[in-house]
C-alpha positions, -999 to 999 in steps of 0.1 A, spaced: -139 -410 -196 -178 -406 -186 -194 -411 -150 -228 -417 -145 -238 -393 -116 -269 -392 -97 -281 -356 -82 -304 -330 -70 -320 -305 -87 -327 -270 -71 -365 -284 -64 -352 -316 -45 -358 -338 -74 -334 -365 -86 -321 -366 -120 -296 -391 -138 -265 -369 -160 -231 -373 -169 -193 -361 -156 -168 -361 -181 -131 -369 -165 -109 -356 -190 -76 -385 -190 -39 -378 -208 -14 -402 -220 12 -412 -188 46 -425 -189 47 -460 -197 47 -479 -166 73 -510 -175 90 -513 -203 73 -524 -236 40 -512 -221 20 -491 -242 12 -453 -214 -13 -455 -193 -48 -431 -195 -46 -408 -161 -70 -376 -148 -56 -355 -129 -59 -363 -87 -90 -359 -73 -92 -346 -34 -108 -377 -13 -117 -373 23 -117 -408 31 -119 -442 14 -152 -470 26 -151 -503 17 -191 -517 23 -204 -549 21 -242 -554 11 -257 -582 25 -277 -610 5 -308 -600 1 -308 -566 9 -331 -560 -22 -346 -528 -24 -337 -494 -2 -366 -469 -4 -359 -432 -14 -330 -420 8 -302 -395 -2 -265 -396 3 -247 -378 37 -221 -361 14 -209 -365 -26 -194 -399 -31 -181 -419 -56 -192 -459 -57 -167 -482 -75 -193 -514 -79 -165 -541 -71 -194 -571 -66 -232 -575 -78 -253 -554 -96 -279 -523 -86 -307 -506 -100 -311 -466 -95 -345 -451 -100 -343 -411 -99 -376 -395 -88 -386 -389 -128 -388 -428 -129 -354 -433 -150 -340 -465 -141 -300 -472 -147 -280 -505 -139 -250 -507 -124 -223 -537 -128 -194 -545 -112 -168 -530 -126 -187 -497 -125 -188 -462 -106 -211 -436 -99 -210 -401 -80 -238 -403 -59 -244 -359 -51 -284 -364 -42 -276 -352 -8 -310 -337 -2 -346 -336 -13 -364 -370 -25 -333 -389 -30 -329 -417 -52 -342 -459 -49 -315 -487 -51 -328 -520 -61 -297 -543 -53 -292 -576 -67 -299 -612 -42 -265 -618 -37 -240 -602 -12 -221 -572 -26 -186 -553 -19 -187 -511 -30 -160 -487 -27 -170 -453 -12 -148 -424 -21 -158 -394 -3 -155 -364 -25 -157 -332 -8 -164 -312 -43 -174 -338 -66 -148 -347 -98 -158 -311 -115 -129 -299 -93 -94 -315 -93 -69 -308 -69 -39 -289 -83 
């Protein structure tokens, strides 16, 4: 399964890439159910549920207080890394957000009000827990 992720490079600059979370074939879950894709656990320190308001539009270059991972469960947003690369982001969708210092990244956030999912990820999803 691929996850957009936004970061820092060792010059403060912010770049767009790719985490790979490798899945496996679970147990079937109820019976006559075809098994379930599954990573391995992740270690969170805590769970955020956020709610955009209407109209927040665009946030000028800021970076993140520690790695996280958004889960997009309303509205839409644009990130602009500081190489001018521009990605959307639907609901439905997640991103680990690492750009924790240097220029940061913009959001451009859609009119209407929108709900994200913070998981705070104290070493990013390169390093399951055991």
């Amino acid at each position: 399964m691929k996850c957009l992720r936004i970061y820092a490079t060792p010059d403060g600059e912010s770049r767009f890439g790719e985490v790979d979370i490798p899945t496996a074939a679970a147990v079937t879950v109820a019976p006559g159910a075809k098994p379930f894709q599954v990573s391995k656990r992740y270690i969170a320190t805590s769970v955020e549920f956020t709610q955009i308001p209407a109209g927040m539009r665009q946030v000028d270059w800021h970076t993140v207080p520690g790695r996280v991972l958004t889960v997009r469960l309303s509205g839409a947003v644009e990130y602009e890394t500081s190489d001018g690369e521009v990605r959307r982001v639907s609901a439905g969708e997640f991103v680990l957000v690492e750009d924790t210092h240097g220029k940061g990244h913009l959001s451009r956030h859609s009119a209407d009000a929108q709900t994200v999912l913070w998981i705070r990820l104290p070493d990013g999803l390169d390093l399951p827990s055991a």
